[in-house]
Every structure is written in C-alpha cells, then in structure tokens.
Backbone as ProteinMPNN parsed JSONL, in Angstrom:
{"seq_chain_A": "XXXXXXXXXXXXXXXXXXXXXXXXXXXXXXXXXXXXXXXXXXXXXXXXXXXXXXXXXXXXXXXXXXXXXXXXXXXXXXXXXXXXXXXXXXXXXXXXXXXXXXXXXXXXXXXXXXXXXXXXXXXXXXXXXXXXXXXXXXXXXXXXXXXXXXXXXXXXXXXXXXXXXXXXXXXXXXXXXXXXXXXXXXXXXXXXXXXXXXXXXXXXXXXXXXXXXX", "coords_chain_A": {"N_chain_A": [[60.627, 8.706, -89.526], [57.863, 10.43, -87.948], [56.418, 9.97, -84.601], [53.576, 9.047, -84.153], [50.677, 11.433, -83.375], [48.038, 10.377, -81.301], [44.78, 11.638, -81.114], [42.549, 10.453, -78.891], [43.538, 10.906, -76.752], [43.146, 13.007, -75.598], [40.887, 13.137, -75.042], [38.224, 13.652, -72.854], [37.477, 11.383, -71.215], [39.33, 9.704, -70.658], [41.64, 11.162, -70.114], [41.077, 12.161, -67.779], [41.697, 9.871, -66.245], [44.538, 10.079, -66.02], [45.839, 10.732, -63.458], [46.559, 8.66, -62.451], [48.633, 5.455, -61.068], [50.29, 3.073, -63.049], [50.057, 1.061, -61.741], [47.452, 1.247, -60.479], [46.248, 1.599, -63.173], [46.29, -1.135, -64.449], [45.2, -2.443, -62.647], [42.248, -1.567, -63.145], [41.765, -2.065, -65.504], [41.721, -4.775, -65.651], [40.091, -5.645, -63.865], [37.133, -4.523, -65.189], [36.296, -5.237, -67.45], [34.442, -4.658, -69.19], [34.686, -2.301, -69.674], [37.067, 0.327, -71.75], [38.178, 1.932, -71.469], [40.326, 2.302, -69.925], [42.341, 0.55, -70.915], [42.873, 1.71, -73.127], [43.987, 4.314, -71.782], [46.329, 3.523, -70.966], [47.575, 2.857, -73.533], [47.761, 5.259, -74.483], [49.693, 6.969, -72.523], [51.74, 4.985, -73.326], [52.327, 4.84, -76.008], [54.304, 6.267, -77.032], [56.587, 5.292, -76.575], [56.754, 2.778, -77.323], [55.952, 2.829, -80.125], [58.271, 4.114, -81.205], [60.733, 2.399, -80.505], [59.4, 0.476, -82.481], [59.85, 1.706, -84.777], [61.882, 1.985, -85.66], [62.869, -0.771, -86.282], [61.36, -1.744, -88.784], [60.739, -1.856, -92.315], [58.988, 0.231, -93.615], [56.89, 3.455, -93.061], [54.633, 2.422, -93.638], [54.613, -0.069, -92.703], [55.316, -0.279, -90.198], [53.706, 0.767, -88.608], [51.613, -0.886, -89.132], [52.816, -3.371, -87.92], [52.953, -1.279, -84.777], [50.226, -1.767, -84.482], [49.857, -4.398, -84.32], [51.193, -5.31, -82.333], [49.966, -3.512, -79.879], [47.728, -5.034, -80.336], [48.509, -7.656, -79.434], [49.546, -7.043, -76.55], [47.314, -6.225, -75.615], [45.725, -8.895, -75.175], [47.727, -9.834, -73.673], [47.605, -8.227, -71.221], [45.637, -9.01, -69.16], [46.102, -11.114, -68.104], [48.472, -10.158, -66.694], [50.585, -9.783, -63.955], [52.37, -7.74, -61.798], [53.601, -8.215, -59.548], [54.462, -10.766, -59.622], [55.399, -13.55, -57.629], [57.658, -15.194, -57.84], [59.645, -13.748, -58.886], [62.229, -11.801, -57.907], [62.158, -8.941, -58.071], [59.725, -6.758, -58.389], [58.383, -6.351, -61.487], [58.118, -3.368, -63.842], [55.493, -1.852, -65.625], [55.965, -0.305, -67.992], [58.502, -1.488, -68.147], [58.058, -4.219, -68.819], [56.109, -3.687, -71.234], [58.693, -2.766, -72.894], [59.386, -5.461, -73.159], [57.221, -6.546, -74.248], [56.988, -5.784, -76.531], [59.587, -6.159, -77.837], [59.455, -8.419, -77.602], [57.487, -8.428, -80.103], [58.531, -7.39, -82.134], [60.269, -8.941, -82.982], [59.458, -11.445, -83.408], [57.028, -11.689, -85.422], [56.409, -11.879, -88.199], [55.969, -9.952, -90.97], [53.461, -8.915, -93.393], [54.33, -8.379, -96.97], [54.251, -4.476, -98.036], [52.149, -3.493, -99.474], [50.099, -5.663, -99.076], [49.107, -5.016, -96.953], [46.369, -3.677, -95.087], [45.345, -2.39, -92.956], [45.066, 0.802, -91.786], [46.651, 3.287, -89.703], [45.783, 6.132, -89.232], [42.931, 6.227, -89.507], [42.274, 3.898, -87.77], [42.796, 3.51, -84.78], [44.935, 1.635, -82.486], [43.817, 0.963, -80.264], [40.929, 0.944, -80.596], [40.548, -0.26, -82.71], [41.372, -3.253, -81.301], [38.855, -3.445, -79.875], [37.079, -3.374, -81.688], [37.143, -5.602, -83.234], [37.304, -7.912, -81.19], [34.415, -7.273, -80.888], [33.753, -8.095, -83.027], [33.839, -10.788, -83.034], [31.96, -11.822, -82.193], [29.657, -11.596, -83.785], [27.496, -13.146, -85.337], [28.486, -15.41, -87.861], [27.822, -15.266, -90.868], [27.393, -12.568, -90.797], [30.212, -11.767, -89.857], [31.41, -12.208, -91.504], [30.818, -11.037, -94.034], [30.661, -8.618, -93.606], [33.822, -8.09, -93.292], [34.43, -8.735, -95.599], [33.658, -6.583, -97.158], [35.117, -4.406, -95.49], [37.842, -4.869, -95.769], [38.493, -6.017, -97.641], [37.372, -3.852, -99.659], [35.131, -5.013, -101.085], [32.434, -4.57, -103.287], [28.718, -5.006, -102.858], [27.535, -6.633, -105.053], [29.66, -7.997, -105.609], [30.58, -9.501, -103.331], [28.237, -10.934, -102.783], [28.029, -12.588, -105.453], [30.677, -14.051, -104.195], [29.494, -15.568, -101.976], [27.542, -16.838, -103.308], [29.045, -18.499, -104.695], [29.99, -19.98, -103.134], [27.867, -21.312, -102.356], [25.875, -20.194, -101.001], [22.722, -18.935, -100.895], [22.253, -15.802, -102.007], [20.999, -12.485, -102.257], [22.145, -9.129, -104.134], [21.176, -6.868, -102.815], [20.832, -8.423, -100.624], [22.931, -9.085, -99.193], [23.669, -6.064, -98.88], [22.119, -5.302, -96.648], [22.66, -7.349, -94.988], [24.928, -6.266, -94.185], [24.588, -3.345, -93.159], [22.8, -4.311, -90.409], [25.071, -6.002, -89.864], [27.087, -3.692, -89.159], [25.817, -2.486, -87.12], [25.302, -4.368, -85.412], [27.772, -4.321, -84.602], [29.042, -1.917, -83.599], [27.128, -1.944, -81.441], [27.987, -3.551, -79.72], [30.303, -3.189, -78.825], [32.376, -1.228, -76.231], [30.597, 0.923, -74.111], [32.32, 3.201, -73.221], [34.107, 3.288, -75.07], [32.701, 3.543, -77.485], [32.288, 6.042, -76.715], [34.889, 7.781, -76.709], [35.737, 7.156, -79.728], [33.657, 7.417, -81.428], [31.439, 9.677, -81.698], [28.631, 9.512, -80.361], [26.421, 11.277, -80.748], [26.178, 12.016, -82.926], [25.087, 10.591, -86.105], [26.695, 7.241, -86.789], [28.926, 7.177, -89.943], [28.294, 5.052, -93.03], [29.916, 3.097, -93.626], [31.843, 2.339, -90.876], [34.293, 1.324, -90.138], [37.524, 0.772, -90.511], [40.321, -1.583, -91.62]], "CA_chain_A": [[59.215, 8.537, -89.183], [57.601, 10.582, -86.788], [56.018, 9.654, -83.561], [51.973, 9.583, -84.693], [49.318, 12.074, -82.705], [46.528, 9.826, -81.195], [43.259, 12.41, -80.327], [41.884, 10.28, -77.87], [44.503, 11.508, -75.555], [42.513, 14.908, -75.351], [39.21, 13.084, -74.664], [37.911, 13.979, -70.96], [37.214, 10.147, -70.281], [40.904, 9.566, -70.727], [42.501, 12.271, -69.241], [40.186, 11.635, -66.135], [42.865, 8.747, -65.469], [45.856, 10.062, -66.048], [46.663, 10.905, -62.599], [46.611, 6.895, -62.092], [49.389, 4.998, -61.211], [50.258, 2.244, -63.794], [49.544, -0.169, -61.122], [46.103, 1.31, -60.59], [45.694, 1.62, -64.028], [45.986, -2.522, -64.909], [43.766, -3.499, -61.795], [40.85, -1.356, -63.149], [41.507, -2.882, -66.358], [41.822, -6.201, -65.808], [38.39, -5.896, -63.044], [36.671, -4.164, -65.488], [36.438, -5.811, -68.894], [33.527, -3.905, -70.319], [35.092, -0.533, -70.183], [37.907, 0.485, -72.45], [39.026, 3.844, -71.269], [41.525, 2.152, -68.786], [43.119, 0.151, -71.548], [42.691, 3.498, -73.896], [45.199, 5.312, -70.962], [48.125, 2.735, -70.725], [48.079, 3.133, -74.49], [48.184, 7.218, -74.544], [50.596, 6.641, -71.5], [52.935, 4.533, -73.591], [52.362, 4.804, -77.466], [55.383, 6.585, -77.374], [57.852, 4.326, -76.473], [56.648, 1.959, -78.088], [56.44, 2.978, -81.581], [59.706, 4.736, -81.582], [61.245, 1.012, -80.274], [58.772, -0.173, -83.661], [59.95, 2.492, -85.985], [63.819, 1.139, -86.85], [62.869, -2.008, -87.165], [60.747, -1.452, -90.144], [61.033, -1.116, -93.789], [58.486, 1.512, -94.478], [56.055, 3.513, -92.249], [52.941, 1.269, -93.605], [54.64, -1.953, -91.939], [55.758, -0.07, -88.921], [51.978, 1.364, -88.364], [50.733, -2.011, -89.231], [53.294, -3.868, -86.571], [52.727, -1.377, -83.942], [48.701, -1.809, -83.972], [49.219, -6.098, -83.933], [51.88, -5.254, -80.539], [48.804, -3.434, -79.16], [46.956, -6.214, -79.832], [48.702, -8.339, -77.929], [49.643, -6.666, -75.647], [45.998, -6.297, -75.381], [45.342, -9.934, -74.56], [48.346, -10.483, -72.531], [47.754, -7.444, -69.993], [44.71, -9.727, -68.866], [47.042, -12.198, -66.814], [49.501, -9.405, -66.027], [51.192, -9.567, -62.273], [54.078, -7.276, -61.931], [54.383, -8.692, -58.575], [54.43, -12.061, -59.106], [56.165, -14.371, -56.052], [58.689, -15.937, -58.382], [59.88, -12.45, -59.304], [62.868, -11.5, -57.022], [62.19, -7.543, -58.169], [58.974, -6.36, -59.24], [58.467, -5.69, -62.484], [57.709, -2.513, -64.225], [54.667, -2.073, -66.891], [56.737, 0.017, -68.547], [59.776, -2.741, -68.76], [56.972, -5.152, -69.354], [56.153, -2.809, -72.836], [59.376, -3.283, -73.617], [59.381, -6.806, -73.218], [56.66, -7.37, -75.024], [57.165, -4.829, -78.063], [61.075, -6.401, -78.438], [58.682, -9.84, -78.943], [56.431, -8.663, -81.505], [59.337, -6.808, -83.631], [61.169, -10.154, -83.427], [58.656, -12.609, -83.61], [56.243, -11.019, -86.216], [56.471, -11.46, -89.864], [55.084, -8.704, -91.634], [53.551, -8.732, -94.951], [54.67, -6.661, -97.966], [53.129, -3.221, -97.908], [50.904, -3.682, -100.703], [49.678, -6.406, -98.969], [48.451, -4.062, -95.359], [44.951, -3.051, -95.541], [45.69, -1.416, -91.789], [45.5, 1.938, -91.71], [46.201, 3.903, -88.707], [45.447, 7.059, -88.947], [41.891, 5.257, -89.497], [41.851, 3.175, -87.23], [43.837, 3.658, -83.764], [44.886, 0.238, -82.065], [42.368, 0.719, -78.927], [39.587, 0.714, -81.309], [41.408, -1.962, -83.23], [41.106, -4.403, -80.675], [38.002, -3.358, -79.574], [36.073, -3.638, -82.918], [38.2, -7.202, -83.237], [36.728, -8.141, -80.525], [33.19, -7.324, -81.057], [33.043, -8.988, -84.357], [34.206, -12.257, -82.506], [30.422, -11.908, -81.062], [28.626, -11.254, -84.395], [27.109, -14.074, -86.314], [29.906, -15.925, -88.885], [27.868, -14.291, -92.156], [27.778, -11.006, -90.906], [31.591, -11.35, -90.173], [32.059, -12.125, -93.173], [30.644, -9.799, -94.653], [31.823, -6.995, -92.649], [35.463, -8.024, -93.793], [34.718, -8.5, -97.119], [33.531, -5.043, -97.501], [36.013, -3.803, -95.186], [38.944, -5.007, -95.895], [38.856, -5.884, -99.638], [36.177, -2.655, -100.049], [34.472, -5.716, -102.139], [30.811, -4.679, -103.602], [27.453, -6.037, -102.59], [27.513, -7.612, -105.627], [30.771, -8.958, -105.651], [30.402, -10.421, -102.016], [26.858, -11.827, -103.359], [28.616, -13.627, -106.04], [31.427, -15.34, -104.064], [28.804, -16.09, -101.14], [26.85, -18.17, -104.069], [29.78, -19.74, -105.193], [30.239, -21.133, -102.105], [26.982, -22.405, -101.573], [24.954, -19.445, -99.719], [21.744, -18.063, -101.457], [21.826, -14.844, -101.591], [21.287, -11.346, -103.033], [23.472, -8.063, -103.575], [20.327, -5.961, -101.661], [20.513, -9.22, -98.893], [23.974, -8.619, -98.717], [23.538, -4.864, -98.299], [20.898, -5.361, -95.581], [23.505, -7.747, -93.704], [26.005, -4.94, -93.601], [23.928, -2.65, -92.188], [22.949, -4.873, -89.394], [26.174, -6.176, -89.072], [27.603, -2.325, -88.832], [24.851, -1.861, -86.643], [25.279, -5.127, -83.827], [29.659, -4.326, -83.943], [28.711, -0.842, -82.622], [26.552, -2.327, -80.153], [29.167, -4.511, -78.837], [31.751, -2.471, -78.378], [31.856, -0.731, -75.138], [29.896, 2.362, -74.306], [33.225, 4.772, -73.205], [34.72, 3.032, -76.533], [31.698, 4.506, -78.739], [32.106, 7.803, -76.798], [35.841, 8.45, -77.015], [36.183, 7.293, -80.729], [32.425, 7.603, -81.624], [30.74, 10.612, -81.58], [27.618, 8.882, -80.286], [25.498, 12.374, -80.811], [26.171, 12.199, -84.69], [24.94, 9.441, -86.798], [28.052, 7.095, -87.703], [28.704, 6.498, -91.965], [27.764, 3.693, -93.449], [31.082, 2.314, -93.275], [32.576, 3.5, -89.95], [35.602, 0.8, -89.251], [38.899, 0.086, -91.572], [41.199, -2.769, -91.315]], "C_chain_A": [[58.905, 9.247, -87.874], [56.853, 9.882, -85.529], [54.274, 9.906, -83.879], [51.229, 9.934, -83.261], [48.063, 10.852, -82.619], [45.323, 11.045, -80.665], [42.865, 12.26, -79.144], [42.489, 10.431, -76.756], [44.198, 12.429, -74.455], [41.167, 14.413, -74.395], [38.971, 12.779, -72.971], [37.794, 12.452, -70.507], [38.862, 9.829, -69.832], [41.464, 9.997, -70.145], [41.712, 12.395, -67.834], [41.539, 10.683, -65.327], [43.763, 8.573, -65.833], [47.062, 10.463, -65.111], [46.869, 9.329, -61.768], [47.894, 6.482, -62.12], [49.683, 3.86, -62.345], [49.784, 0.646, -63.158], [47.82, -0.253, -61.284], [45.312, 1.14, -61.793], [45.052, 0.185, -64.893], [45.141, -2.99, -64.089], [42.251, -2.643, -62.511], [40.956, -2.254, -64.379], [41.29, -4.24, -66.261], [40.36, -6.854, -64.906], [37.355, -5.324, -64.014], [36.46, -4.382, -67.06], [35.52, -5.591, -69.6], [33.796, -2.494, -70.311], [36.545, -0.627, -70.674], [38.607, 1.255, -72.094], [40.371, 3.413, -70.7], [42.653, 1.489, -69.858], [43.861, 1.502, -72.871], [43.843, 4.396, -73.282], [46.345, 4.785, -70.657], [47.956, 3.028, -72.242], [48.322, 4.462, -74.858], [49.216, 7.13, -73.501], [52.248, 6.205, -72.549], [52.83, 4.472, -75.03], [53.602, 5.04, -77.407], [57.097, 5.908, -77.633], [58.093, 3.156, -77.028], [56.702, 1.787, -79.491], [58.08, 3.538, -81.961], [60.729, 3.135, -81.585], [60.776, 0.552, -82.012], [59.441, 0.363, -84.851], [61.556, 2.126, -86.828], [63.358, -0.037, -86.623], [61.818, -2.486, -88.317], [60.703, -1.227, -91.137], [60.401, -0.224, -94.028], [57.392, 1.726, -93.487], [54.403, 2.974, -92.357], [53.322, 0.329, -92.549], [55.122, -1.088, -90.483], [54.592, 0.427, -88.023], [51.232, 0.118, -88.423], [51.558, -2.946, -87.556], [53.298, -2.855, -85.017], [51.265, -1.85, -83.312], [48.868, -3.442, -83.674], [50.244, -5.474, -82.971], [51.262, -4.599, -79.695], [48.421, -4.389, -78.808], [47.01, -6.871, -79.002], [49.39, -8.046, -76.932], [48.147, -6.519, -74.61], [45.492, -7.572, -74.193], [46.399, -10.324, -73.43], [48.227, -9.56, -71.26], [46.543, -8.617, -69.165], [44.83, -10.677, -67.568], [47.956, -11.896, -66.294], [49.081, -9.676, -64.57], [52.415, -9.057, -62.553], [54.214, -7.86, -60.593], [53.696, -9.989, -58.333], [55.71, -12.515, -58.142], [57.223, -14.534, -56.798], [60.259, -14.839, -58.651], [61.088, -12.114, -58.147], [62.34, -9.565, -57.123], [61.042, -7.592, -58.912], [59.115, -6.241, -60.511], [57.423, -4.385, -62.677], [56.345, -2.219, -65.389], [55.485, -1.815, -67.413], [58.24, -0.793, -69.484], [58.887, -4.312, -69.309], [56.419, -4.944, -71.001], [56.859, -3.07, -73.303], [59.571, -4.05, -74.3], [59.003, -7.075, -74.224], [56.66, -6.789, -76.563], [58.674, -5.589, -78.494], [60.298, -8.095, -78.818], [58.554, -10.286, -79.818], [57.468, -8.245, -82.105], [60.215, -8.197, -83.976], [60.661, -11.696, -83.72], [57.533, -12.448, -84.824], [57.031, -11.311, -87.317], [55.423, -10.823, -90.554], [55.198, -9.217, -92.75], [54.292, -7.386, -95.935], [53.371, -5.184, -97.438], [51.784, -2.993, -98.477], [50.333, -4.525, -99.962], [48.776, -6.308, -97.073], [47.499, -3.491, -95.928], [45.23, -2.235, -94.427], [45.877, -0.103, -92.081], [45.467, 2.891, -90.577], [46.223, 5.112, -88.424], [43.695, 6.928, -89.111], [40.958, 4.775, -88.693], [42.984, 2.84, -85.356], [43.365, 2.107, -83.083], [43.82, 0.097, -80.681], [41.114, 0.285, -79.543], [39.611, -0.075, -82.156], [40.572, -3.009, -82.512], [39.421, -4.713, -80.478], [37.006, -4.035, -80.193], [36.266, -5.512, -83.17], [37.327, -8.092, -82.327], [35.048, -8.511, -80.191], [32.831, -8.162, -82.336], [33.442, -10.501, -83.947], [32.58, -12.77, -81.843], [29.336, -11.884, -81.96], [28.776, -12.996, -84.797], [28.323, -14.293, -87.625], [29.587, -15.161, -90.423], [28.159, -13.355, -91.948], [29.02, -10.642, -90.307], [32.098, -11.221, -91.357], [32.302, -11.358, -93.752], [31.127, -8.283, -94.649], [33.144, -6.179, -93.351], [35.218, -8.123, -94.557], [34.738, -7.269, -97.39], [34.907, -4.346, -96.886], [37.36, -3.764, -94.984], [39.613, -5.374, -97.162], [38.347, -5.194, -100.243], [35.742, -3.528, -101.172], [32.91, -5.022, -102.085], [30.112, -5.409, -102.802], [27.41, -6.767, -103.844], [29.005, -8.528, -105.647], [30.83, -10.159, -104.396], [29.125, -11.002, -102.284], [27.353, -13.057, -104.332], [29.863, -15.109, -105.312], [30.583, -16.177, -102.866], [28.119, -17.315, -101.952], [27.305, -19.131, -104.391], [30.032, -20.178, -104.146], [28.944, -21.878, -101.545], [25.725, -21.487, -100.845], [24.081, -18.358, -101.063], [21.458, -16.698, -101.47], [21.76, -13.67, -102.657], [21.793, -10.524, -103.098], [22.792, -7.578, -102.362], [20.062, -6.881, -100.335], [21.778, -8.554, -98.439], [24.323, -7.197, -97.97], [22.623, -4.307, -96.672], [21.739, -6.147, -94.303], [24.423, -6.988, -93.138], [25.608, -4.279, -92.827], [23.746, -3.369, -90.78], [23.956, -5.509, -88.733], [27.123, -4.674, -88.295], [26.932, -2.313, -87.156], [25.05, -3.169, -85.137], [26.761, -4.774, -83.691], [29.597, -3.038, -83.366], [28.068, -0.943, -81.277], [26.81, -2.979, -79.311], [29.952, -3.729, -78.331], [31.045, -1.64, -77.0], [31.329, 0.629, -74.939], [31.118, 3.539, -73.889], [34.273, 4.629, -74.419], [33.851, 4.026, -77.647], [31.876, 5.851, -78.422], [33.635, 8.649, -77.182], [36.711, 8.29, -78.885], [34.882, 7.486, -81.6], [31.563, 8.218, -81.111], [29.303, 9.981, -81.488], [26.52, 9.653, -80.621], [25.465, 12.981, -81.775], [26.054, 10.901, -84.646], [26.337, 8.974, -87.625], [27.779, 6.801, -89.579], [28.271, 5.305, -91.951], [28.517, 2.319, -93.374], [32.322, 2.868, -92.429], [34.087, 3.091, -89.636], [36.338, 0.688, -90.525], [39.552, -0.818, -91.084], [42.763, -2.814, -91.701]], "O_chain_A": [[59.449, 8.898, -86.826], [56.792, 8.701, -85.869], [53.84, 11.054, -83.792], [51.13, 9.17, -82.3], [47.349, 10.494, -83.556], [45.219, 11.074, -79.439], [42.723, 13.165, -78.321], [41.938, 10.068, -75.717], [44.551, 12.644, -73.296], [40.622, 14.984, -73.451], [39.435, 11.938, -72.201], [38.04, 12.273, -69.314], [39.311, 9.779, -68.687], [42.067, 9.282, -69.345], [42.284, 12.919, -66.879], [42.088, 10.827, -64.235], [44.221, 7.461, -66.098], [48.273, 10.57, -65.309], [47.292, 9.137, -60.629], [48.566, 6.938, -63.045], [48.511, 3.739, -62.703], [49.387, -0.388, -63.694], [47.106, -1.109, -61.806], [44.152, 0.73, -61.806], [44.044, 0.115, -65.597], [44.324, -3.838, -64.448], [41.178, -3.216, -62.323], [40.237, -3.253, -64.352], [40.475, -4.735, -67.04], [39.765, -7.92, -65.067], [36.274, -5.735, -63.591], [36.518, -3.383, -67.777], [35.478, -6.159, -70.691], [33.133, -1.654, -70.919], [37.275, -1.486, -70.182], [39.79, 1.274, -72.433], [41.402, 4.041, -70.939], [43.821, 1.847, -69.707], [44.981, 1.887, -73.206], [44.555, 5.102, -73.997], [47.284, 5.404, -70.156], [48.561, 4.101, -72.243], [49.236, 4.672, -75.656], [50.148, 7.456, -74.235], [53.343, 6.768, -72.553], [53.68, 3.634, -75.33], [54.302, 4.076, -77.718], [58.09, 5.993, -78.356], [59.164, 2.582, -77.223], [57.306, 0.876, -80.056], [58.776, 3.256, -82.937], [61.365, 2.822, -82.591], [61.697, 0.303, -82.789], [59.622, -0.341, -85.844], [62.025, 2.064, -87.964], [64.099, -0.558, -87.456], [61.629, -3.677, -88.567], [60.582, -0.008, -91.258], [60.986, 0.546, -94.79], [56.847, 0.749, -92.974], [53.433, 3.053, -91.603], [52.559, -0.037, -91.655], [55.209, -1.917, -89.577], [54.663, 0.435, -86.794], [50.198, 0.046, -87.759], [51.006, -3.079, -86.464], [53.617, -3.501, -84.019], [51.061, -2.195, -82.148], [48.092, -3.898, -82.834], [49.565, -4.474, -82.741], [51.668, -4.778, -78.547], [48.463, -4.873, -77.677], [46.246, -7.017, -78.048], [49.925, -8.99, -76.35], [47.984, -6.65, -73.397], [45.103, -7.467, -73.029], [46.079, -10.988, -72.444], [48.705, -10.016, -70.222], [47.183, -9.083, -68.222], [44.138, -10.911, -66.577], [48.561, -12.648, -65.53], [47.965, -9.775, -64.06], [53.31, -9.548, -63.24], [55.417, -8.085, -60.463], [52.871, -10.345, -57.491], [56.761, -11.89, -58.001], [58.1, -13.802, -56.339], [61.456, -15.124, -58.604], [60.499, -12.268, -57.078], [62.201, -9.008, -56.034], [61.02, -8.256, -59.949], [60.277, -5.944, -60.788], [56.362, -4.222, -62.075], [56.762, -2.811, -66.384], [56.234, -2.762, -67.654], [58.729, -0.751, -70.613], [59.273, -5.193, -70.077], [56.34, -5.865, -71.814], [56.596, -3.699, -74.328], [59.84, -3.995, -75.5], [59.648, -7.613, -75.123], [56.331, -7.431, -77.561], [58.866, -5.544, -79.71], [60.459, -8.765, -79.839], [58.849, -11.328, -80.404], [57.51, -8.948, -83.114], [60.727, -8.424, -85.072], [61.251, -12.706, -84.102], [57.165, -13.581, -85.134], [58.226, -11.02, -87.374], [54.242, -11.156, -90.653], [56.173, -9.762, -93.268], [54.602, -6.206, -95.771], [52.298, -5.059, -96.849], [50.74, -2.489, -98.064], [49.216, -4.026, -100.093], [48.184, -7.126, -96.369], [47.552, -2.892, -97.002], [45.429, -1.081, -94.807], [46.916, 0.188, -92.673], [44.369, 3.395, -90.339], [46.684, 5.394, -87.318], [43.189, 7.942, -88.63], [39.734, 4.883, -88.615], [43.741, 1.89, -85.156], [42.268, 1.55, -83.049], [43.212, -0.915, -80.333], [40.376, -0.587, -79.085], [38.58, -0.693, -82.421], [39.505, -3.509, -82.87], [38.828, -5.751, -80.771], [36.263, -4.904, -79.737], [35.379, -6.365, -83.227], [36.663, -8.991, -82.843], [34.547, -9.461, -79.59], [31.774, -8.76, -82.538], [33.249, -11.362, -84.807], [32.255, -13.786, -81.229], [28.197, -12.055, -81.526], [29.709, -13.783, -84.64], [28.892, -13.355, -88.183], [30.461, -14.626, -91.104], [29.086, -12.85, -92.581], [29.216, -9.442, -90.116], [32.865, -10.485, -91.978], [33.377, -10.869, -94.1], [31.642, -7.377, -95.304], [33.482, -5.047, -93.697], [35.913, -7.271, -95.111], [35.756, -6.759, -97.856], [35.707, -3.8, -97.646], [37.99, -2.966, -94.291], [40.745, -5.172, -97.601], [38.459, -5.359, -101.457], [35.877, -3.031, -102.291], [32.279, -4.947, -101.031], [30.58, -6.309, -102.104], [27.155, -7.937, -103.558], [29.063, -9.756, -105.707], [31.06, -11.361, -104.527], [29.121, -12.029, -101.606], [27.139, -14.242, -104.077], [29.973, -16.305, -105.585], [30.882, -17.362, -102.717], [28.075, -18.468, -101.525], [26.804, -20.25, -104.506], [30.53, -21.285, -104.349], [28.89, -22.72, -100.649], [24.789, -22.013, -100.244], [24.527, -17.482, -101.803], [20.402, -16.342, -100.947], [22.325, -13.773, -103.746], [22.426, -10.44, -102.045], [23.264, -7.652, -101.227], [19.435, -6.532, -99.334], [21.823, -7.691, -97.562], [24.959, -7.061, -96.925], [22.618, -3.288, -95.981], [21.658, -5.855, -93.11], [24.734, -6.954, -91.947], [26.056, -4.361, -91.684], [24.564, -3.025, -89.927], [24.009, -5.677, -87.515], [27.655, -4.669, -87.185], [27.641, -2.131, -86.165], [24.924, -2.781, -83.976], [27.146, -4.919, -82.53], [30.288, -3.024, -82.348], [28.331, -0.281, -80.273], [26.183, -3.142, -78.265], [30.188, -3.777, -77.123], [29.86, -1.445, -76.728], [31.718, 1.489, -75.73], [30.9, 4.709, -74.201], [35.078, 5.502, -74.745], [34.257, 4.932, -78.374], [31.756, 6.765, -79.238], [33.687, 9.747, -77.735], [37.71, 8.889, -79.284], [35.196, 7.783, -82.752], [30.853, 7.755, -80.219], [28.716, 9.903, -82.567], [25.498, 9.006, -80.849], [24.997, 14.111, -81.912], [26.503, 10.119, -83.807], [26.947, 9.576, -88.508], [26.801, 6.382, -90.198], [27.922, 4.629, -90.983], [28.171, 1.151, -93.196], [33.315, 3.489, -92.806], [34.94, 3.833, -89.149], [35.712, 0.512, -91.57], [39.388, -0.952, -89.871], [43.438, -3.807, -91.431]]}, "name": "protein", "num_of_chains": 1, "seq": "XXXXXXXXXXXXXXXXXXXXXXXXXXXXXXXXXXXXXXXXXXXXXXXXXXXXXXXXXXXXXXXXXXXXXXXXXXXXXXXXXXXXXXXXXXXXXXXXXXXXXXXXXXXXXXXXXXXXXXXXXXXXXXXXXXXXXXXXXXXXXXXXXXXXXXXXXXXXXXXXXXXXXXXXXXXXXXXXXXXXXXXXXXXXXXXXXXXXXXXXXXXXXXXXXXXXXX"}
C-alpha cells in the first residue's frame, strides 16, 4: 500500500504555516477553534507517519483508509487538551511521539468492520474535512441529519428515505425530503469553517448537489 497524496498540502493557506513549529502549530489550534487550516498542517505535517504505522496492521487498503481517517478523528478531539509540557512529565513530550502514541491506540483499540461494510472513502473525503463536516452536522437539526446520512451514506433515494421516515412516524414527502437535503447540504457548508470551505471547497464554483461522502 502506498503512502496516499493529500492536495491540500499545495493549498497557499496551508503552506503559509509550514514554517511553524509543532509547538506553535497546537497553540494556534487549540486558541483558535473556528479555523481549520492549523489542524489541516499537523495533518500534512504528519499523515505520513502515521498511515505507514496504519498500513501493516490492516487487512486490506479499504480498512486501513477507513482506520487512518477515525485516528484523525481522534486525534482530532484529543489535540484539544494537548500539553506536551505538562508538570508531571519529567521530559517533554514530542507531538510527533504523541502521534505515535495515539495512532499505536487506535490500531489496537479499534475494531474495524468488514470491508463491505466501510462506506469511507478517502480519496473522497480527506480526514480534515472528515472531522470537520462531522462536526458541523452535530449543529444541524436531528431530521436534516438524518437525512443527510441517509442519502450519504446508504446513497438511499428521496423516496426511499420518505418511506422509512413514515414508517417511523414522520409525515412526509419524497419532494419534502428532497427540499431537506438541499437545506441540509446547504446549513453543513455553512458551518464548517471559512479556510475549511476554501482549502477543500472551491468557494468560487457552485458545490454538487451531493458534495460530502462518508
């Protein structure tokens, strides 16, 4: 398995702060929790080491693409309460040995589904914009999550997601359903952060209809 090309590597917001130390790079993140870019450059910084660590312990490069994007993840949430120099600490720690750390975690703490059973796709869907999107739909309204994921993760119909919405109880039609998508598409873009929309969302083209995968 090779080592996968991320893009947003290239993109000028990014490469702006790549003469950052790794120290500098977690205090902007962690002060700055509506911009992405900083979390965006420890992951172009360290993809590398990290998937290669991911890639033997994997049966097949679906589940090894699917387990590195959830050791983003959380890596995601745990940089948040990162201190490499906490008191207790006789020797600093490193981000870098901190990556480790937390990538020898997820490969050992993680149970992966079968393959067949990964909707994830990351050439798709890169884990910055993962979280991101993840994130923003934690902010939409509970139907138009729903909905979202139905479509985008079981590519279910408007009518099909109309039907099981009824059977559970919720009035609705395929063309409501289609009308919630849209607006749901339409508030998870507007969540997400504005150097998120610019380095994976060409904000100066209209996105598809269905811009995120899962």
């Amino acid at each position: 398995m090779q080592i996968p090309h991320f893009p947003e590597a290239h993109h000028p917001l990014v490469k702006s702060l790549f003469h950052l130390s790794d120290q500098e790079l977690l205090a902007l993140f962690q002060n700055h929790s509506d911009s992405g870019k900083y979390f965006t450059a420890i992951f172009c910084r360290y993809s590398p080491i990290v998937y290669t660590l991911i890639q033997h312990s994997a049966r097949s490069p679906v589940q090894a693409d699917y387990l590195f994007a959830l050791t983003w993840r959380h890596i995601y949430y745990e940089l948040g309460g990162l201190n490499l120099y906490d008191n207790s600490n006789t020797e600093s720690l490193t981000l870098q040995n901190w990556l480790i750390n937390m990538t020898a975690y997820c490969i050992n703490e993680t149970e992966l589904p079968p393959t067949e059973a990964i909707h994830y796709s990351l050439k798709t869907t890169s884990p910055p914009l993962w979280c991101y999107v993840e994130q923003a739909l934690e902010q939409l309204l509970p139907i138009l999550r729903l909905i979202v994921l139905m479509a985008q993760t079981f590519h279910w119909s408007e009518t099909r997601i109309a039907a099981y919405l009824q059977a559970e109880g919720e009035v609705i039609t395929p063309d409501e359903v289609a009308n919630f998508l849209q607006e749901g598409y339409r508030m998870l873009e507007e969540k997400l952060p504005t150097d998120i929309r610019a380095i994976y969302l060409d904000e100066n083209v209209t996105p598809p209809s269905r811009p995120y995968k899962y």
